[in-house]
MARKE-70969 format. One record per residue (C-alpha): z, y, x. Coordinates in nm, 2 decimals, m for minus. Layout:
BEGIN
R       z       y       x
R       Z       Y       X
...
//
This chain:
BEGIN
R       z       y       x
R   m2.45   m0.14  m12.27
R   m2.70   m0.20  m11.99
R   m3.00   m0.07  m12.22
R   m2.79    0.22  m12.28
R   m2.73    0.33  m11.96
R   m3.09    0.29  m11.80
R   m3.26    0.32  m12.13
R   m3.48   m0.07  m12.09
R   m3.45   m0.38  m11.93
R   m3.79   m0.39  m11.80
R   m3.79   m0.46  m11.44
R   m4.18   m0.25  m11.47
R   m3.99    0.06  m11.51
R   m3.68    0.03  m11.31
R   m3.93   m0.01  m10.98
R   m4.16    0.27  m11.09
R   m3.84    0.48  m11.13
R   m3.74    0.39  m10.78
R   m4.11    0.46  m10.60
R   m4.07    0.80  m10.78
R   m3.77    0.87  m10.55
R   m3.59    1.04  m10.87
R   m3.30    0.74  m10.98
R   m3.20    0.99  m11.28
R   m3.58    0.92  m11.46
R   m3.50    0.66  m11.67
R   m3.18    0.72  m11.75
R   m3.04    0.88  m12.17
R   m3.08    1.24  m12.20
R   m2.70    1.24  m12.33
R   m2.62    1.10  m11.98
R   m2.81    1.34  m11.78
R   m2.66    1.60  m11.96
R   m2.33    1.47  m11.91
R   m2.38    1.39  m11.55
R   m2.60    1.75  m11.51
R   m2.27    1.94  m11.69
R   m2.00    1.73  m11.46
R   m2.21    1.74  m11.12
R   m2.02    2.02  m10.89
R   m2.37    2.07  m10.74
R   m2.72    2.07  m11.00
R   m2.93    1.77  m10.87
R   m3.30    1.89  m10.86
R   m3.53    1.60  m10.83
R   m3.83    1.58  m10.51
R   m4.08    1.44  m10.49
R   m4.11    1.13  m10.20
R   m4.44    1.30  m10.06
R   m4.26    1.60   m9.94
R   m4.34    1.68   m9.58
R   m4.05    1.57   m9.35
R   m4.00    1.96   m9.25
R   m3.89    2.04   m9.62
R   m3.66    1.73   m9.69
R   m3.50    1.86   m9.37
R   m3.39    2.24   m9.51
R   m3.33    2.06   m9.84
R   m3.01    1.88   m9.62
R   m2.97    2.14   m9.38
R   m2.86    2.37   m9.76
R   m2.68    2.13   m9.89
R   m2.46    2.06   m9.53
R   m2.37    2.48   m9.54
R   m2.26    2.47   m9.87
R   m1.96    2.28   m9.71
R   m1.68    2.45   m9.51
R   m1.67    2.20   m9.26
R   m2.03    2.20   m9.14
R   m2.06    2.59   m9.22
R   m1.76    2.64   m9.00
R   m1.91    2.40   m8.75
R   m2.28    2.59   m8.74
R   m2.06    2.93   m8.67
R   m1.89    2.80   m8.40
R   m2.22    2.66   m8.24
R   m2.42    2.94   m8.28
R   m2.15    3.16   m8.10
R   m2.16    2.96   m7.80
R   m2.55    2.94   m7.78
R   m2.63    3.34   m7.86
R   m2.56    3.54   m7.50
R   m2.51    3.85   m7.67
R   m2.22    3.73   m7.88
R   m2.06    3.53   m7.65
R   m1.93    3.81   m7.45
R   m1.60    3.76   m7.40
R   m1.32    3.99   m7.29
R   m1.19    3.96   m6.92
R   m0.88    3.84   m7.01
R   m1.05    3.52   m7.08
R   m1.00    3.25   m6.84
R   m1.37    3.08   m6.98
R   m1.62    3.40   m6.88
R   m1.93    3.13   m6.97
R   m1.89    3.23   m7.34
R   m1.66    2.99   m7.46
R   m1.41    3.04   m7.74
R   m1.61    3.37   m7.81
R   m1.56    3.34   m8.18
R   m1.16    3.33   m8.09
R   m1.21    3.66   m7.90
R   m1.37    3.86   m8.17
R   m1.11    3.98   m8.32
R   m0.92    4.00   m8.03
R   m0.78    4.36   m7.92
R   m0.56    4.41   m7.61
R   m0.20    4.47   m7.57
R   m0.27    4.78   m7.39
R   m0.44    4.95   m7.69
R   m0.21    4.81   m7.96
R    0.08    5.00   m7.75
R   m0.12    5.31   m7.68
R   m0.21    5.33   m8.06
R    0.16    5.31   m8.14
R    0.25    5.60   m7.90
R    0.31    5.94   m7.97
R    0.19    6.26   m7.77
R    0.51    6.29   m7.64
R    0.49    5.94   m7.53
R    0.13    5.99   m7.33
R    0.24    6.26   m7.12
R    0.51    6.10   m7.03
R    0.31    5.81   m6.90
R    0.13    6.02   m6.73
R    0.37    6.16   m6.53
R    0.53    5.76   m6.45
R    0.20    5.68   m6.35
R    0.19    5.92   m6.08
R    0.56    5.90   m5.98
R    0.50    5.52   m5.97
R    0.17    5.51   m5.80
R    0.33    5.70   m5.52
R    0.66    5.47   m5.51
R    0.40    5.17   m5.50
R    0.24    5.32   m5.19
R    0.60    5.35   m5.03
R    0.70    5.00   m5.15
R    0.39    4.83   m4.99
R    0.37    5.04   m4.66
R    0.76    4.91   m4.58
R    0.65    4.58   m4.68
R    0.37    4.57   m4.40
R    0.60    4.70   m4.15
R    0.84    4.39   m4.22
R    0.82    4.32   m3.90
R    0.95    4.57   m3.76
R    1.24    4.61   m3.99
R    1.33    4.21   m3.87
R    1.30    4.37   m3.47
R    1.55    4.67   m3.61
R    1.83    4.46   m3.77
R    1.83    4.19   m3.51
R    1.85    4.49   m3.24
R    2.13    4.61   m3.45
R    2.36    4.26   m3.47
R    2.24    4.09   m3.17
R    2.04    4.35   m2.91
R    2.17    4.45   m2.55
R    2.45    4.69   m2.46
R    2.17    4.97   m2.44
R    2.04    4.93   m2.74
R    2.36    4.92   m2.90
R    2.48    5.20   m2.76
R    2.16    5.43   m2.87
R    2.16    5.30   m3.20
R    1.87    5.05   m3.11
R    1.70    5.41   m3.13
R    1.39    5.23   m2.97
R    1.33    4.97   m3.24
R    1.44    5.27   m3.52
R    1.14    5.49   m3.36
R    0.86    5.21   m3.43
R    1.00    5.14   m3.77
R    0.95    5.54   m3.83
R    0.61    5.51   m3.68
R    0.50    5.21   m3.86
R    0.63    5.32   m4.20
R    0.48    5.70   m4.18
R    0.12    5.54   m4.06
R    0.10    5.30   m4.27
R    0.14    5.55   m4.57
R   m0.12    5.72   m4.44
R   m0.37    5.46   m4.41
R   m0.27    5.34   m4.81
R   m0.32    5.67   m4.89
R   m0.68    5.75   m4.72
R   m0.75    5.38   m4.82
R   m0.72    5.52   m5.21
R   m0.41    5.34   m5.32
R   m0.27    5.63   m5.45
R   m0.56    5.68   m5.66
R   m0.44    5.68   m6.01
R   m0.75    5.47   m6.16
R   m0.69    5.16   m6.34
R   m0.73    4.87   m6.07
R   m0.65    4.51   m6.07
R   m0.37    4.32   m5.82
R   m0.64    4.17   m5.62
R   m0.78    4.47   m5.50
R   m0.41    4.64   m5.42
R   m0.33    4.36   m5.21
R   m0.71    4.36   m5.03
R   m0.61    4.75   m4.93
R   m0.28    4.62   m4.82
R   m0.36    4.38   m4.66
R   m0.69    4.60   m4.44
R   m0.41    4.85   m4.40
R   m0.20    4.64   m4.21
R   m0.50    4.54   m4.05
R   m0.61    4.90   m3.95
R   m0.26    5.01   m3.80
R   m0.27    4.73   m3.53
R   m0.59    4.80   m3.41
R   m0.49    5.15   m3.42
R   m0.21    5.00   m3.19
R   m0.44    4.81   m2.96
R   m0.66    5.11   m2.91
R   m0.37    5.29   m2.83
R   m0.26    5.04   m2.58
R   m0.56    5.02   m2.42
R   m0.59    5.37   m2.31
R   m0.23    5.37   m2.19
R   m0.33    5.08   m1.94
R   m0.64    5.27   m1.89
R   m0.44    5.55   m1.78
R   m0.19    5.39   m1.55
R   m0.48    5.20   m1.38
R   m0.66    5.53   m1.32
R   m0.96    5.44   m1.53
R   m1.13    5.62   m1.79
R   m1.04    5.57   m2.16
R   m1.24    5.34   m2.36
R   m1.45    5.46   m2.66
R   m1.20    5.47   m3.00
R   m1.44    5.37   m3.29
R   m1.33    5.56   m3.60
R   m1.08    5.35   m3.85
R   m1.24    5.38   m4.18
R   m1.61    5.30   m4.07
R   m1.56    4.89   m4.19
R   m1.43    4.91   m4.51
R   m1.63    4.73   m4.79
R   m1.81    5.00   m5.02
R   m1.60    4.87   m5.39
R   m1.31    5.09   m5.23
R   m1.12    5.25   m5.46
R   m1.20    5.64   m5.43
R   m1.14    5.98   m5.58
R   m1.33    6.08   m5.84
R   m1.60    6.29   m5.75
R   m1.52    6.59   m5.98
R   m1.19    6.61   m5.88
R   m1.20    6.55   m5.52
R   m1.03    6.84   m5.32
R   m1.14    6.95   m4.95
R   m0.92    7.11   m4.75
R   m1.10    7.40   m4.67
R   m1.05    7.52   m5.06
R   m0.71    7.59   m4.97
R   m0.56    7.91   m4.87
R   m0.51    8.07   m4.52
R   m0.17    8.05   m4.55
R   m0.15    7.67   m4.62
R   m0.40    7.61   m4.39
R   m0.17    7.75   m4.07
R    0.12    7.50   m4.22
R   m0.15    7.20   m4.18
R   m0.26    7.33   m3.82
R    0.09    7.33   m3.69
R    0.10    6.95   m3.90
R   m0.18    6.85   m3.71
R   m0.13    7.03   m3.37
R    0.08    6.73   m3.19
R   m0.12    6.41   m3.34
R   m0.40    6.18   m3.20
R   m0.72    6.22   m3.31
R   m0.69    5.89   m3.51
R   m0.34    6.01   m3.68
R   m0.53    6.32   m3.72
R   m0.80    6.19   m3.91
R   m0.52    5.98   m4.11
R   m0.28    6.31   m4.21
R   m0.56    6.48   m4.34
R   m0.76    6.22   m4.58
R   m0.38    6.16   m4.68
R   m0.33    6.53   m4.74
R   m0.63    6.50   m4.96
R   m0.54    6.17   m5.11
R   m0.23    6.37   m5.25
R   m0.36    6.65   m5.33
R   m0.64    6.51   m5.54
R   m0.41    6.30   m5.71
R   m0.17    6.60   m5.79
R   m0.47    6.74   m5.95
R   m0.58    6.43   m6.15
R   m0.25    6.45   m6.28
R   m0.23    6.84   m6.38
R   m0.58    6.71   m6.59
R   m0.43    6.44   m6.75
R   m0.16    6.64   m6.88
R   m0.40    6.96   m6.99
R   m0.58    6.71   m7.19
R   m0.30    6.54   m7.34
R   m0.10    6.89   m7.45
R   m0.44    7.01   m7.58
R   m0.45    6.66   m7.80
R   m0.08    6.72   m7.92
R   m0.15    7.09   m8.05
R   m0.47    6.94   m8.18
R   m0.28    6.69   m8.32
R    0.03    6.93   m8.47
R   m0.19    7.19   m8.60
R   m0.33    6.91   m8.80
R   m0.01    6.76   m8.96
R    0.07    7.15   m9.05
R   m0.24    7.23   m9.23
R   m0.17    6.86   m9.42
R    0.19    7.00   m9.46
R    0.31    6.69   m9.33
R    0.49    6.86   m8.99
R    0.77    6.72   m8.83
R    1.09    6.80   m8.76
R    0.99    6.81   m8.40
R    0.68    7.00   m8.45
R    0.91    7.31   m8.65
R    1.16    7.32   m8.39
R    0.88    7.32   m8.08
R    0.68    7.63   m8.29
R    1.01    7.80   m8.28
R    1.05    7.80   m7.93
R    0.65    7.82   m7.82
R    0.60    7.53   m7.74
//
């Protein structure tokens, strides 16, 4: 049995077979065969004076053939490339890791925008605007909390005065503080309708806030200034400190007030007659702020009609119209 499977017994052979570096040498042809015709991979015999280099990529092929290893090499080589281990911001690991995770990865955001229909776009539109400027309402009362606390406590707990005038005083700074504050959000560019994260919303909110009571402490200033019989001090302009990644309008669609009509221009005079100079300044970069975002929105929905008569003029000629699209021609729409 032993000569059959290793063809001799002679111990001559069985070492030269083994300096050769090929262990199949002296074995039957049958059995190589067999073993050749079973073998999942086809053994090719080397030769023991290959260069190190060589018996290297002989391994390295043989380790990819497996799942495991290729799987492995695939994962290693997108963590060492730069250019493919770009990751998406929504990754908490921005130093490339898990790229191969995020490659396939697509956000919410388009997934719902893809689902929508035209109707559906220029609806967001319009909510985008109507939210944007119930946002800047929202966070201008939230930085006049204070007040607000003043105004309720005046009205449970305040003197007989103040009761009797409807803590009027108290209800005057609450006005104040609520109307400036808009103002400031508004020239500050929260109204802008540009995509923006919750950091930067709160950094305006918070340099608003910031902006109104110095605007208060200027103001105070002068008024002692005044009674004391001194000159006013210098008022340095507001919006001269604010760090340069504000956001602003878009520079095609940024409006200036003198492109507006005579007519509308005599309504802002007689806005602007009885303000400061700083409130001045204020009311019209918030006039602007409006107005510019008004216009961004007329845009949006231009482009987004023009896309759905794109868009229905293509399912007609395919004949596959909707019931929606045949009632809408009907009426001109």
């Amino acid at each position: 049995m032993l000569e059959w499977l290793w063809g001799s017994s002679d111990k001559s052979k069985s070492l030269k077979s083994q300096k050769s570096g090929d262990p199949f040498k002296e074995l039957e042809p049958s059995l190589k065969d067999f073993l050749k015709a079973e073998a999942p991979q086809k053994y090719e015999a080397f030769d023991s004076k290959d260069p190190p280099k060589k018996l290297e990529d002989e391994r390295r092929k043989w380790r990819e053939q497996i799942p495991a290893f290729a799987e492995r090499k695939e994962r290693s080589d997108d963590f060492h490339e730069p250019e493919r281990a770009r990751v998406p911001p929504q990754s908490t690991f921005p130093d490339g890791r898990y790229a191969h995770l995020w490659k396939t990865y697509t956000p919410m955001q388009d997934i719902e925008n893809s689902r929508k229909s035209d109707q559906d776009k220029i609806l967001d539109v319009l909510d985008l605007h109507k939210s944007r400027k119930e946002e800047t309402a929202r966070v201008a009362l939230e930085n006049c909390s204070i007040e607000q606390i003043d105004y309720h406590v005046c009205l449970k707990g305040g003197t007989i005065t103040d009761r009797m005038t409807m803590c009027r005083s108290y209800l005057k700074k609450l006005e104040r503080c609520y109307i400036m504050q808009t103002r400031i959000l508004k020239a500050l560019g929260y109204l802008n309708l540009t995509e923006r994260g919750s950091d930067l919303n709160e950094r305006i909110q918070m340099h608003g806030d910031r902006l109104y009571h110095e605007m208060l402490d200027q103001e105070k200033a002068m008024a002692e200034a005044k009674v004391v019989g001194k000159p006013a001090p210098p008022v340095p302009p507001l919006l001269t400190d604010w760090p340069k990644d504000t956001v602003s309008v878009p520079s095609n669609t940024t409006f200036k007030l003198e492109d507006l009509s005579e007519e509308k221009k005599a309504v802002l005079r007689k806005r602007f007659a009885n303000l400061t100079p700083s409130e001045r300044v204020l009311e019209e970069k918030a006039v602007v702020a409006d107005l510019s975002a008004a216009l961004i929105t007329a845009d949006r929905l231009q482009e987004a009609r023009e896309v759905e008569q794109r868009n229905k003029k293509a399912r007609k000629e395919k004949g596959e119209d909707t019931i929606r699209d045949k009632i809408s021609s009907l009426f001109g729409w």
